[in-house]
Structures are given as structure tokens and as C-alpha cells.
C-alpha positions in Angstrom: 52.2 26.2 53.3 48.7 24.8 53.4 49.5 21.8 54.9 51.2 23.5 57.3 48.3 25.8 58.3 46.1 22.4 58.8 48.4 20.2 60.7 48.4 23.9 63.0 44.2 24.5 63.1 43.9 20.5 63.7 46.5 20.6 66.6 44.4 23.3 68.2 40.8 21.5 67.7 42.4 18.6 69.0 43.7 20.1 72.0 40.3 22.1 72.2 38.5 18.5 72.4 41.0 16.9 75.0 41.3 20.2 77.4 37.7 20.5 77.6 36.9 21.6 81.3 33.7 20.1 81.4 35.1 16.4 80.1 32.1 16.2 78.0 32.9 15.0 74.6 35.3 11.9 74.6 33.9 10.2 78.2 30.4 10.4 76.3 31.2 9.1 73.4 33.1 6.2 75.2 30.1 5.8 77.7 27.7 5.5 75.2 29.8 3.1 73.1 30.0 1.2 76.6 26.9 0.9 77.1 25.7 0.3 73.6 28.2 -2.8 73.7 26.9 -4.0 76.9 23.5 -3.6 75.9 24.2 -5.5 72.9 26.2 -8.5 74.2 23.1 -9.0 76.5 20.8 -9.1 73.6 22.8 -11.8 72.0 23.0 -14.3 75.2 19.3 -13.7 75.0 18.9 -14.7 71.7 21.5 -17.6 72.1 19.7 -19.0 75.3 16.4 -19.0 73.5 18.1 -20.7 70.3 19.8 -23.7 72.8 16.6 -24.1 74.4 14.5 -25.0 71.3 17.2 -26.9 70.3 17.1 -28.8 73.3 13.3 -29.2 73.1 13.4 -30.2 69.7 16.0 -33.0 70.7 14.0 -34.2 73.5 10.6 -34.6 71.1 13.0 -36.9 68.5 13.9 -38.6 71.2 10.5 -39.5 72.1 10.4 -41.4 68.9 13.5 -43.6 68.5 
């Protein structure tokens, strides 16, 4: 009968979050996710970029030598 009584109160929270009028909630939580990911994939073809470059400076100053 518990379990029964949960399944019932979770149904109704879960409809509560999805028939929100104001649409709040879930297309936050994805925009912020969103934004978080495209904030970070930024950040790493920074960090990439700077990484080829001193690779390609350090090959460049070996080069000098041979």
C-alpha cells in the first residue's frame, strides 16, 4: 500500500513540474546545461589552440638546429 501511495504523490509532483504555467523549471535547467556545455567546449578549443601553437613553435626552434 505504500508503494502505491508513492508511485500516486510522485505522479502528481511530476505532473506539477511538467504543467508548470510559467515553464520555468525544466527549459532552465536545460538552458543552463546548454550554455554551460557551450561555454565549456569553447574553453577547451582555447586551450587546444594554445597547446598546437607551442607545439608548433617548439618544432619550428628544433628545426633551427638540424
Amino acid at each position: 500500500m505504500k508503494l502505491k501511495n508513492f508511485f500516486k504523490k510522485f505522479r502528481s509532483k511530476a505532473k506539477e513540474f511538467f504543467s508548470d504555467e510559467y515553464g520555468g523549471n525544466l527549459i532552465e535547467y536545460a538552458l543552463l546545461v546548454g550554455f554551460a556545455l557551450f561555454i565549456f567546449f569553447i574553453i577547451i578549443g582555447v586551450v587546444t589552440s594554445m597547446l598546437d601553437w607551442t607545439v608548433g613553435l617548439s618544432n619550428d626552434f628544433f628545426d633551427l638546429f638540424r
